[in-house]
N, C-alpha and C positions, 0 to 999 in steps of 0.2 A: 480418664479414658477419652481418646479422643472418639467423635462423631463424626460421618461420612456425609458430607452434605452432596447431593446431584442436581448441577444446573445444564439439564437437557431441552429443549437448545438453547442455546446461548442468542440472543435474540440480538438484533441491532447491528448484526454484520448478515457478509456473505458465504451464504453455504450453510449446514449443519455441524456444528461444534457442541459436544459435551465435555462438562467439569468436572470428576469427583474428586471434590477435598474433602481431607480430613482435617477438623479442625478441634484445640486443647486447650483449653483454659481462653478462649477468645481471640485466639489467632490461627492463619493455617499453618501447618507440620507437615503436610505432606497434598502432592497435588499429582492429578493423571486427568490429561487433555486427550483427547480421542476427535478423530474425523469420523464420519460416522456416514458418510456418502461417498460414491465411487464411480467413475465413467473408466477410462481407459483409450484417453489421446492416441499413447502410446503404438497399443492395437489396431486403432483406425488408421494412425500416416502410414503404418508399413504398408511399402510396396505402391506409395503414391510418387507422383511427380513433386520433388521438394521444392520448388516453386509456388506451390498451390498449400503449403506448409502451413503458413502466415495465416490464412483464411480460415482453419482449421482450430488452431490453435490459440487466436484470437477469440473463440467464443471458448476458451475455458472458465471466461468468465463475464458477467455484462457490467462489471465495472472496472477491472486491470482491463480492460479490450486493446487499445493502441498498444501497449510495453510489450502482450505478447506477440502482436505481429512484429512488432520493432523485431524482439532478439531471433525472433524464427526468420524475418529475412536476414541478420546479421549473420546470423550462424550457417545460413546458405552461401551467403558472400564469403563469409570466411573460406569455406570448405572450398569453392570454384576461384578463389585470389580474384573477387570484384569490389574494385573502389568504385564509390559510388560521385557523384560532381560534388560541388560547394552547394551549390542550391539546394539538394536534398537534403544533402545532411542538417541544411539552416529550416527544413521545413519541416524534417523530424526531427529536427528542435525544437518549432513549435510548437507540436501536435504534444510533444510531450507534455512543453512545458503549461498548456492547457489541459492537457489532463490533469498532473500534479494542482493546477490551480482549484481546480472545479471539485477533485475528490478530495482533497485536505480542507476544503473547505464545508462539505458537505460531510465527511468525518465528525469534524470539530462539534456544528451545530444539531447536525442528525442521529449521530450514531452514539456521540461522545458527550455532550453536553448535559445528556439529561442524568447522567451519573453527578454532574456536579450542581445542576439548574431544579430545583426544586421548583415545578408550575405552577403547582395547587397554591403556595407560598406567594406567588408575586398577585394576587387574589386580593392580597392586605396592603400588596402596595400604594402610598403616595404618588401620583403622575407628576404632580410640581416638582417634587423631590425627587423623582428618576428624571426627568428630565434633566434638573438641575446635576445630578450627577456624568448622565452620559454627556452634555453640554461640555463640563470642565474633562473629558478624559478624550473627547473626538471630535473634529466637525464636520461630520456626517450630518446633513442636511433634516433629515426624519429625527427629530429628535425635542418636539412641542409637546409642551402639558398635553396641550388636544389627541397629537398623535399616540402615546401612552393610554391616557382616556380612553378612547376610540377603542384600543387595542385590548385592553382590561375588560370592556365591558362585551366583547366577544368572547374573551374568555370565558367569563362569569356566564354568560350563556350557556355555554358548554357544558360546565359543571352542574349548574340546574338543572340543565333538561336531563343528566344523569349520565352523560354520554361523552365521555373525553375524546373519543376519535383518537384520532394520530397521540394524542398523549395518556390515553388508558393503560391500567395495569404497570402503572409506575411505582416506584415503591416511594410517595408523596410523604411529606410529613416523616421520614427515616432521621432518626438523629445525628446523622452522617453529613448531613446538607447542612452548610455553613453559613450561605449567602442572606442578606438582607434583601426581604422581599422588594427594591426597589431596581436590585442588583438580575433578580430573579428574573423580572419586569421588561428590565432590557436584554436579557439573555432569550425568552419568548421568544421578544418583539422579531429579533435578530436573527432567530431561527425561522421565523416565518419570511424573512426578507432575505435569506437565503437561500430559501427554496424557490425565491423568485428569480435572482439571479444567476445561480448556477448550470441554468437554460439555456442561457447566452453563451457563457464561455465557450459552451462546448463547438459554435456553431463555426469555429476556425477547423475542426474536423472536419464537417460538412463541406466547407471552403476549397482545403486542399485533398480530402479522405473520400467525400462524397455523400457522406451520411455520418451518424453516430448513433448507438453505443461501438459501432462497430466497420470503424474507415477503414478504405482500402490500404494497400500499402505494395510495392513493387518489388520484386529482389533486382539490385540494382540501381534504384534511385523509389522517386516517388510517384505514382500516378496521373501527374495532372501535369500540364503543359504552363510556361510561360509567352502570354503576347495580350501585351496593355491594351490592345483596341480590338483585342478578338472575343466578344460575347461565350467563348463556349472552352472562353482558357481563363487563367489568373490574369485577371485584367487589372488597369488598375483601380476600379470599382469598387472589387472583392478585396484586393491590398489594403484599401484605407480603410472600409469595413473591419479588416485586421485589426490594423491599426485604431480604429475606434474600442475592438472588443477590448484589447491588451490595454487601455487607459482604461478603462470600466473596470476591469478587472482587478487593476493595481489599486484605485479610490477603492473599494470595497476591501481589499485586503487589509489597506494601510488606514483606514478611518472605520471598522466595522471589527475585521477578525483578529488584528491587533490587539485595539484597546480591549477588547472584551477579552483576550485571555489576560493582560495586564491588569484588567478588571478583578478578574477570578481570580485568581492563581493567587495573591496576597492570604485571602480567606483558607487555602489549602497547604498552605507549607509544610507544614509537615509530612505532607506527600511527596515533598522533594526528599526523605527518607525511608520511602516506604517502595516496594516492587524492582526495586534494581537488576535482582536475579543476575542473571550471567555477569560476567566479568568480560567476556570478550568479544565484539563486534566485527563485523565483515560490511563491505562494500564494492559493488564492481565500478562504481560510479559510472558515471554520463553527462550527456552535453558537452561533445567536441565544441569547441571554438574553430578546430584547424576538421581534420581529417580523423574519424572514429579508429583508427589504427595508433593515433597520437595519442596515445593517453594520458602526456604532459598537456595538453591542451584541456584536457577536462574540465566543467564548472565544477562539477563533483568531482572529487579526488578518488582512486582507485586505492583498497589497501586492507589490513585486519587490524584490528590492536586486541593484545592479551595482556588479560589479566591485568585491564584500565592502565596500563602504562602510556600513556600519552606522550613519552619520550621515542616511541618507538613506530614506525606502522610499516609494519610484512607485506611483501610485494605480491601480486595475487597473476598466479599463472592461468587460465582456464586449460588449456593444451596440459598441463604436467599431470598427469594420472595419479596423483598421489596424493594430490590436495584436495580435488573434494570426491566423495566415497560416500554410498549411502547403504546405509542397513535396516534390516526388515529382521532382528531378533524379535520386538514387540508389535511389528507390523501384520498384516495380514495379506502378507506374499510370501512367496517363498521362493529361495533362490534355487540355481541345477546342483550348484557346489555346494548347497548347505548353508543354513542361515546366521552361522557365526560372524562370517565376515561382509566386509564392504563392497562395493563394485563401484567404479568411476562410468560417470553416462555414457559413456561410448561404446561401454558392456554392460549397459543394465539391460535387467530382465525386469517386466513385471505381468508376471503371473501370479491371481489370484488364490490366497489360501486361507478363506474365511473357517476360522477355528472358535467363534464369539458366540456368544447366544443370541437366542433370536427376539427379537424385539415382541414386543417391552419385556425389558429383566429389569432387576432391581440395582445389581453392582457389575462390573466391567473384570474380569478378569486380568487383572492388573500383573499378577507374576507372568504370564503369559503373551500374548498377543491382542491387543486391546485399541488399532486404531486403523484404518485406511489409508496414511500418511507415512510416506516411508520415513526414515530418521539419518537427513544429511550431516557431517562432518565435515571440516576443513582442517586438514593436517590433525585429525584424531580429537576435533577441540568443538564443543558444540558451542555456538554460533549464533547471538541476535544480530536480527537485520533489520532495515528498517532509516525512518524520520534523524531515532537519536545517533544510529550506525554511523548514518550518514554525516552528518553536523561533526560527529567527535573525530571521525578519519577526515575529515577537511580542516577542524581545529588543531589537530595533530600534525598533520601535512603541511601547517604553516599559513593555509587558506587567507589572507588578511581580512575578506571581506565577512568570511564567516567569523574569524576573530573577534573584530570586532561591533558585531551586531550582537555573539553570545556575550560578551564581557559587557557591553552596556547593558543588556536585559538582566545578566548575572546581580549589575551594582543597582539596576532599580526594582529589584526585588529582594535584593541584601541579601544573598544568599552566594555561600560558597561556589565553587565549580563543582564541586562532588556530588551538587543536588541535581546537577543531569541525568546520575546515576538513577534514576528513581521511574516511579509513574508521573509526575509531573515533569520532569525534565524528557521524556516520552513527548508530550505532549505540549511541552512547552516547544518541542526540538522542530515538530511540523510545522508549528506556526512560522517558525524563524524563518526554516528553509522555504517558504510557502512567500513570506516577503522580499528574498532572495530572488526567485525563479522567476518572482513578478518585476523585479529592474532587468531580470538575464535576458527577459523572455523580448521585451522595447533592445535592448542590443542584438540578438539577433535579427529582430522586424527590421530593425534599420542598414545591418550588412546585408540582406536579402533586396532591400530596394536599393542598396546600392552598385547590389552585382548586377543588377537589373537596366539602370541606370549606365554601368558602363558596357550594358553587350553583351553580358552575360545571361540569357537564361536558359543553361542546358541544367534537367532534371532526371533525367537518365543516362546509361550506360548502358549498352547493350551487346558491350564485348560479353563473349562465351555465354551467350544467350540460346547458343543453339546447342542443345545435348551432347551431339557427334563431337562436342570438340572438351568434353570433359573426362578427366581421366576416367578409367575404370574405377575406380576406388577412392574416395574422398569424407575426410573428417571436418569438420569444422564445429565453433562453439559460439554463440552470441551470446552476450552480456549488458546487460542495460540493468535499472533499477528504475523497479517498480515503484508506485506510489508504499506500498508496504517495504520495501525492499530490494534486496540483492535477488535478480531473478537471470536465470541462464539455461537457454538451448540446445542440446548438444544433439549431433546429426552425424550418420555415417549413411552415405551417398555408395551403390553400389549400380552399376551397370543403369544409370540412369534414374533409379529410384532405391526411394528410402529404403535401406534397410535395418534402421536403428532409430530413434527418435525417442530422447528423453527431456523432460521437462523440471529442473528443481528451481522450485519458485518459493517467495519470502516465506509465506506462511507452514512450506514445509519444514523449513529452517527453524522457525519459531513456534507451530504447535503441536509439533514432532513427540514419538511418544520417546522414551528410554531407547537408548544404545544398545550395544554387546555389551558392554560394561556397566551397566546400569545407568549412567549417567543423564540426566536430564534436561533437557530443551529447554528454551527462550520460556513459553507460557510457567510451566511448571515450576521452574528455577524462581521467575518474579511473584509468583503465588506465595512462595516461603514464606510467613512473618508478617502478611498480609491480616490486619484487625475484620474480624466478623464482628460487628457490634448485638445481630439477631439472623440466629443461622438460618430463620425462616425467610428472611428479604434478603440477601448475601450482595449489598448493594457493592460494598469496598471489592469484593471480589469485580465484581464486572468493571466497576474506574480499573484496574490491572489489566485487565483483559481487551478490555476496550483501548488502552492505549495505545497496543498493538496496532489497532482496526484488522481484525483479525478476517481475511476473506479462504474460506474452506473450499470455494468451491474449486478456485484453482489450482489447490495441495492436492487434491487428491484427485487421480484421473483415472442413468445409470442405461450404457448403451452395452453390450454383448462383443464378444470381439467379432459379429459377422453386422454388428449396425443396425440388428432389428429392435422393435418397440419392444420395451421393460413392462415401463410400468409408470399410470400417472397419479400424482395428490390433485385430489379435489381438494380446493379453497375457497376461502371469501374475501 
């Protein structure tokens, strides 16, 4: 008989997420992911100026911030036909590809690692012998008997005085955990020296955005002026500061987050057959080289592949109404037509139809309506998105560079290409694209100072900036991906303000509940067949889970549709 195990909430991401699997004979059989939080973007843009969009929808979340003002001024641009100059586009490049750098890296060591890092474990470590190990795998400077040492005996502190701090309520000592406490040692070390530099990167936001979690962003270009001798523009000061952050950032990726998943991932293989779930991937890709209407120019390749056919990748329309469609049969909205069928974002409705119990219950009404996350579709085919989306629609598209960065990692870890399919090939897939973004990111710095260098520094566009000269009626769709994913904008512009505004973002795609057809979602799908070794610590479940990096706050969109106070959690 199977058991219903409940992992409410799902800790180490963003937003609130619940699990209930059922698991038989020591694996799971059956899995239902629920959102379990709700605002309602939606309800607030109508009837705003869609300019001021980006600002809005940017705090759907405080860690995707930049991706969602990206696709909300795209999808304004699209709608009113504004190209934006070369210089912007090369500057939300950057801003991207700093974000991509800073959250896959703080993923990896923060959210993710301690699924594979047993703490308590590197307690029994040797310092000579981690040393001597990280020495032969990186050379990354921090890496002395002493500095281990050092490192160890704060640990050991911690645990004494009874108090793990940031690393309490771990499931320590799980027989799940692989690594050799020396392996464990430098996993710590390395997430504590993550957290130190992941502060940096971000400060190329600050540079051209103005701040962060949450840079400005322009429809039309980008907010910040070019002139190398003017204090209060992109001088060339703040340039080489760039340019110091993106070499900083690269050493740390290529001698820190590298080896250590090279490190790990030997100890795990068999995890390269375990969490696969879905068969068919989506990606909008991003990072124009040319012009964001160029979609040959992309670093990331634009496309879907089904049913892991890697011979093939489907062309991805946003504009075609027929290809993505969302449904709310187990959702907790309800459509005017009735909630059998799908709507494409340019007629969604989301109106609230909580039919759930009320907190705290015991079990989620699973035949019924069971999440806050509606359930998107592409061509009637449910959809992971995402690190390995991405990589496998660029390996498939012919990509050389990704080519060949997957197939060398493939042959020094001896493992087939099918082990992408997996929770480690998840996770192996950010790291790769994370080394990727870190060479893309010094080519763009360097066509940016060269348009600079010949004359060029125009950062905006400010044709059809003025309302009176926009049609009465206007659609458009922005497309970018997120650090989690395939995310996209869709916007119906009426007599100079919104009157439609829908948001389907990665995590709806992947912790989505059931279809009209029953059929299940990205989380659910990779749960299948998933080993519970003690249903009471369900550590293997969260490594699945967590490969995702699952962020809820932005799947589901707790404000009122008129923007007054709800309601607030006290915490510590």
């Amino acid at each position: 008989m199977a058991r219903r195990i409940v992992v409410d909430p799902v800790t180490r991401i963003e937003g609130h997420l619940r699990l209930e699997v059922e698991v038989k004979d020591g694996k799971v059989v059956d899995a239902y992911s629920s959102g379990t939080m709700v605002r309602g973007f939606e309800k607030i843009l109508k009837g705003r100026d869609p300019r001021d969009a980006w600002a809005f929808t940017e705090r759907a979340c405080g860690v995707c911030t930049t991706v969602h003002a990206l696709a909300s001024v795209r999808t304004v641009e699209d709608a009113l036909k504004i190209k934006v100059p070369p210089n912007a586009e090369l500057i939300r490049n950057l801003m991207f590809c700093a974000q991509y750098m800073q959250d896959h890296v703080v993923h990896f060591y923060h959210l993710h690692a301690l699924d594979w890092v047993d703490i308590v474990s590197a307690l029994k470590a040797d310092p000579k012998q981690t040393s001597a190990i990280a020495r032969s795998i990186s050379n990354y400077p921090k890496t002395s008997p002493k500095y281990f040492s050092d490192l160890q005996k704060k640990l050991t502190a911690f645990v004494n005085s009874g108090q793990l701090g940031i690393f309490a309520n771990g499931y320590w000592g799980h027989k799940a955990y692989k690594l050799p406490p020396e392996v464990n040692l430098i996993g710590v070390a390395h997430y504590l020296e993550a957290l130190e530099w992941q502060k940096e990167i971000v400060k190329v936001h600050t540079i051209f955005g103005g701040k962060n979690p949450h840079p400005n962003y322009l429809v039309g270009g980008v907010p910040c002026s070019i002139n190398i001798n003017e204090v209060n523009a992109i001088n060339d000061e703040r340039l080489s500061y760039v340019g110091s952050l993106l070499d900083e950032a690269q050493q740390f990726i290529d001698q820190v987050y590298i080896p250590d998943l090279l490190a790990i991932a030997p100890y795990y293989l068999k995890w390269g057959g375990i969490g696969g779930g879905l068969k068919n991937y989506l990606a909008y890709g991003d990072l124009p080289t040319g012009s964001y209407w160029d979609t040959e120019s992309f670093k990331f390749p634009r496309g879907a592949i089904l049913n892991r056919d890697l011979s093939k990748v489907h062309e991805i329309d946003g504009h075609d109404v027929e290809q993505v469609k969302e449904f709310v049969t187990h959702s907790w909205y309800k459509y005017s037509a009735g909630d059998g069928g799908g709507l494409h974002p340019w007629s969604g409705e989301t109106e609230f139809n909580y039919t759930g119990p009320k907190p705290p219950y015991d079990q989620l009404n699973v035949d019924g309506k069971y999440s806050w996350m509606k359930t998107p579709r592409w061509k009637g085919n449910a959809m992971e998105v995402g690190p390995l989306a991405r990589m496998l629609v660029a390996y498939a598209s012919g990509h050389k560079e990704v080519q060949e960065l997957v197939n060398s990692t493939l042959k020094k870890l001896n493992v087939p290409v099918t082990a992408l399919f997996s929770t480690l090939g998840r996770t192996a897939a950010r790291a790769l694209e994370t080394k990727l973004i870190a060479g893309w990111s010094k080519e763009f710095y360097k066509q940016l100072l060269s348009n600079i260098k010949n004359g060029d520094t125009r950062t905006f566009n400010n044709k059809k900036w003025d309302p009176s000269s926009w049609p009465k009626e206007a659609k458009g769709v922005g497309m970018t991906e997120a650090p989690r994913g395939a995310l996209a904008h869709w916007i119906v512009i009426k007599d100079e303000k919104i009157d439609n505004y829908q948001l389907v973002v990665p995590s709806t795609w992947n912790a989505s509940p059931r279809d009209n057809e029953g059929k299940r979602s990205a989380y659910e799908s990779a749960l299948l067949g998933t080993p519970v070794a003690d249903p009471e610590k369900p550590l293997e479940i969260l490594r699945t889970i967590h490969s995702f990096d699952p962020c809820i706050a932005c799947a589901v969109h707790l404000y009122d549709e008129k923007g007054t106070y709800v309601h607030q959690i006290d915490t510590f």
